[in-house]
Structure formats: C-alpha cells, structure tokens
N, C-alpha and C positions, 0 to 999 in steps of 0.2 A: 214542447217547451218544458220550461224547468221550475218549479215555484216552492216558494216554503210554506207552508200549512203547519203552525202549531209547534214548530220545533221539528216537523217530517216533511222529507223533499219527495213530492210526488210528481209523475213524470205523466205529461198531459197532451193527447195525441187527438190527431183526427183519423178515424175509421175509415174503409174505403167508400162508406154513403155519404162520410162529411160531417158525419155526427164526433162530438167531442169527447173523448174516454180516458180514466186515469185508468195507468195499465201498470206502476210500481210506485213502491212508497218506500222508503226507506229512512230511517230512525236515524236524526244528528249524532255524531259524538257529543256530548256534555260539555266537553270542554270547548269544541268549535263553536256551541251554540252560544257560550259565555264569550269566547271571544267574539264573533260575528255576529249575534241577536242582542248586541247589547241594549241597541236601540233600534226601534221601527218605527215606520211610520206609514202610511196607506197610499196610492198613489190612486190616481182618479178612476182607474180599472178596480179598486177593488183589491186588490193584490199589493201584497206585505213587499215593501224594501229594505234589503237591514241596511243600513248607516253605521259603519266603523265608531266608535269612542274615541276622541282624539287621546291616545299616548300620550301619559305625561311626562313630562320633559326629564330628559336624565340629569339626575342630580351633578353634580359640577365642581369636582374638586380644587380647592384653591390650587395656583400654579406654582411650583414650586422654584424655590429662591435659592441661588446659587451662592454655594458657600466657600468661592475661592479663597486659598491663602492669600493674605497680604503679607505686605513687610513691616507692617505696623507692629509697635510692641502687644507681647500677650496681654498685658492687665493697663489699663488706662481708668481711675476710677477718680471718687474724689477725696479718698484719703490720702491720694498722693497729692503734694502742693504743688509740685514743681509742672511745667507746662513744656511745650514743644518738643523737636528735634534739632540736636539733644536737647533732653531735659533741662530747663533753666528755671532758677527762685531767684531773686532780689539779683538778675545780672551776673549770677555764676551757674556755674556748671554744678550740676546733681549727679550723685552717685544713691546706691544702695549698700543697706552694711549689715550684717551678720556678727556674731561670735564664734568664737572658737578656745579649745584650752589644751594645751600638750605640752610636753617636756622636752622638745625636741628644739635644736639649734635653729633650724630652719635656712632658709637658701641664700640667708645671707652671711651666714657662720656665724652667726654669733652665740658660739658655744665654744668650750674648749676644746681646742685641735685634736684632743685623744679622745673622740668619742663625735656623741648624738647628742649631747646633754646641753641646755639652754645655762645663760649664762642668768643670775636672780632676776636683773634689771628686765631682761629678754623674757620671763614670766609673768611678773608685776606692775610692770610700767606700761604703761600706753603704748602699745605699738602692734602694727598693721602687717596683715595678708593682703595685697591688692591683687586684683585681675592679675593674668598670664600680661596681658597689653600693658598695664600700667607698669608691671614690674620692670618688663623688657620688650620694649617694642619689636626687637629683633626675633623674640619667640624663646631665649637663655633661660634652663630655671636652674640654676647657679649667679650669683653674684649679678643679677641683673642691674643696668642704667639706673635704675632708682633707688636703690640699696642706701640705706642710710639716709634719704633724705627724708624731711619732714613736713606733714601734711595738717592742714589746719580744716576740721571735719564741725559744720556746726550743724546742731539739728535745724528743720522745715517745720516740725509739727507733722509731718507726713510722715505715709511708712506705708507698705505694698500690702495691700488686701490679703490677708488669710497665711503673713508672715511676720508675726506677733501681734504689736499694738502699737498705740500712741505711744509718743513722748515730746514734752513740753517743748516749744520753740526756741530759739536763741539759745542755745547751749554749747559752749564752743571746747572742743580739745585739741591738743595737738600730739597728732602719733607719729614716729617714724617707723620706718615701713624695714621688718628685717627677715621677711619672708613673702613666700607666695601662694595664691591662689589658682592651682592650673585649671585650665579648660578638662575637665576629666571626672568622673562620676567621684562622688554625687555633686559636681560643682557646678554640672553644667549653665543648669538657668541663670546664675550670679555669675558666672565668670568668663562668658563665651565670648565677651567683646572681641570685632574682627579686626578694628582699625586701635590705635594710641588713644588718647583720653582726648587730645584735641581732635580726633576725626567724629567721623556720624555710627560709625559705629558701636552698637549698643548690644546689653543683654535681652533675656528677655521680657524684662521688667523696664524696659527704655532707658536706661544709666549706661552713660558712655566708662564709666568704674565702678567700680564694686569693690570696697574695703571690707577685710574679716578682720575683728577686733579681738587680740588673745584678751581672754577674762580668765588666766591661769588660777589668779589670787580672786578672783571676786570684783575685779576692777572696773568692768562695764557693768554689771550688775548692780555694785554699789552706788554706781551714779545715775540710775533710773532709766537707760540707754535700752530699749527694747526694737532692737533691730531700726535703729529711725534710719529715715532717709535727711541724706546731709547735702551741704554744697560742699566743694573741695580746693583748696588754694595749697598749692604749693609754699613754705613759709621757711620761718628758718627756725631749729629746733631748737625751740626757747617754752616752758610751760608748767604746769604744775604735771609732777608725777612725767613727764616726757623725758626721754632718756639725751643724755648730753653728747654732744660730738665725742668729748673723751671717748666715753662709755663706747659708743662704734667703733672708734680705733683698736677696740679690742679685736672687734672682728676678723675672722679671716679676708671676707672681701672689701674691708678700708683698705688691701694691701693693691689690689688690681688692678688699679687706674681705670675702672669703670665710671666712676666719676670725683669730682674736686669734691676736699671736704669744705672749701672756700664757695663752693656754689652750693652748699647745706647752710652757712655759715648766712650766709645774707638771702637764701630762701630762692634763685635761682635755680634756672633749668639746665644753665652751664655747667 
C-alpha cells in the first residue's frame, strides 16, 4: 500500500513471514503537496487523508450586450424639442438648419446668365439650401420643384447636441429656397433625406429637411440664429429682408415651368 508520511510517499509491504516493511519513500513535488496536502485530516487507522480545497469559483464576466444598428436617428437628446417620427413641435414638422456663405448663383440661377455670380438679393436676403429631397423630389440639382418658393422657418429653442447652441424660441423668418443642399460630402448627415419632406424619411439627426441658410452679409448671424432647429411651413413669400416674387423672375429657372409663381404667391404646393 501507498501512504503519505509528512509530505513523503512511502510504500508499505508485507514480507514473505507477514511482517510489515517500508521498502521506498519518495519526496512530494512542492507544488503537488500545496495543491493536494492542503488540508488533512486523520482517519480512525491513524493514517493521514488529503481532502482537495474546494476551487474557487471562476470569476464571471458580465455578458455581453449586442450592439445592433437600428434605424433610429443618431442623436435623440434633450436639447432637441421636437419629438417622434418625423420629428414634430407645436403640430408641425421639424427640420435642422445650418449656415453657409458663397458668391455663387446657385441651382436655381439666380445670377446673371453670363457667369457663377449671385445676384445682391441672392447674398443678403434670407434665402435657403434645402436637402437634395426638399429641392427636388425627383433627385434634379438644377431648377428643382421648389425653386423659388418660400418657407416660413421658426425657431423650437432646440438645436442638435455638439452643433452650435441654443437660440431663443418663437422666432420666425421667411426664406425662399434658390439653391441646393446635395447628399454629397461633407453634407451627408444634414442632407441625406431618402424620402420628400412629407415622407419618414429623415437625416441623421431625425429631420425629415434640413435648411442651409446663406449668411453671405452677416444675415443669420445678425439675428442670433445659431444652427436652431425650426418647424417648417410652406408660405407665400411675403417678410422682412425675404426676397419678392419679382426679385425670382429674375432667375433663370422662374423660366422652366417647374413650378407656378401663383402657387409661391398664396404659399401652395401647386
């Protein structure tokens, strides 16, 4: 038989008279003994049992949480006001708005025919880049469906986390729209809407539009307009600083029949 003595396994035989003899002993490993002698105990012979130390339980990493894409907007916080899909405040539809400032005619001509060059009114006055969608549902960035008409933009008090700041509520302007916004770098997040402004459609800031506001002259700036998020209403271009039906007839595409200036006129989609 086989016994531990002391940390040494000595091997314990009968002789051929019957008498009991140890005949080898041989020295634990250290570390066998630490795992295996951790604990003993005596059993009613006199002779040592080791008993295993229960193993402590392996530690248990939290289970990890799947972080599928949804189709929900990127940023949903509380500086923005406006709520659902699409975005709606006080029963209208929400968009997101930007600035911008160039000297260029833009996609709805209104510059003089011999060149790229904006017309004054087309620098200084109130007037809008909207989405590829809002311009031209059909996907046109020429003389698009909206051309010339006019939009009535009032602030929420809201505005997209970590894309300017506040600005005050109730503030109402009206821009007519004589250029565009394309789905194309760096536009993407403002301007990717898939569907027209009446669909679900949206960026990635949940606005089913997105208005760029030229501040060529200082004009959004001057009126404390720090990227807000507005509601939007189709209207008839009537305003302070808003450019007049005239003033679009200038344009090349007043000529196209893309749309009535009678449906700018009373604020219609006709």
């Amino acid at each position: 038989m086989i016994e531990l003595r002391n940390g040494v396994i000595v091997v314990v035989y009968r002789d051929l008279h019957g008498r009991w003899r140890s005949r080898q002993e041989v020295e634990m490993p250290w570390a066998w003994r630490t795992r295996v002698s951790g604990r003993t105990s005596l059993t009613p012979g006199g002779r040592r049992t080791s008993q295993l130390e229960p193993m402590p339980a392996p530690a248990v990493s939290p289970p990890l949480t799947s972080t599928t894409k949804s189709s929900s907007p990127r940023i949903s916080s509380c500086e923005q006001r406006s709520h659902g899909s699409p975005r709606m405040y006080n029963g209208k539809r929400c968009a997101s708005s930007t600035r911008y400032n160039d000297y260029h005619k833009g996609a709805c001509g209104c510059g003089p025919a011999s060149g790229d060059s904006q017309f004054g009114w087309n620098h200084d006055h109130y007037v809008t880049a909207p989405n590829q969608m809002f311009f031209d549902e059909g996907g046109s960035g020429w003389c698009g469906q909206r051309c010339g008409k006019c939009v009535k933009l009032t602030t929420t008090g809201g505005y997209v986390p970590g894309q300017w700041g506040p600005t005050g509520a109730g503030q109402s302007q009206v821009f007519m729209v004589t250029n565009l916004c394309p789905n194309v770098y760096p536009n993407q997040n403002w301007c990717n809407q898939g569907t027209g402004p009446y669909g679900n459609g949206h960026n990635d800031y949940g606005y089913v539009a997105h208005f760029d506001l030229e501040n060529g002259a200082g004009q959004i700036s001057n009126i404390g307009w720090n990227n807000p998020e507005v509601t939007w209403e189709i209207v008839g271009c009537h305003g302070h600083n808003t450019p007049t039906d005239g003033m679009y007839q200038q344009c090349q595409c007043a000529h196209h029949g893309k749309r009535s200036l009678n449906g700018t006129l009373n604020g219609s989609e006709n």
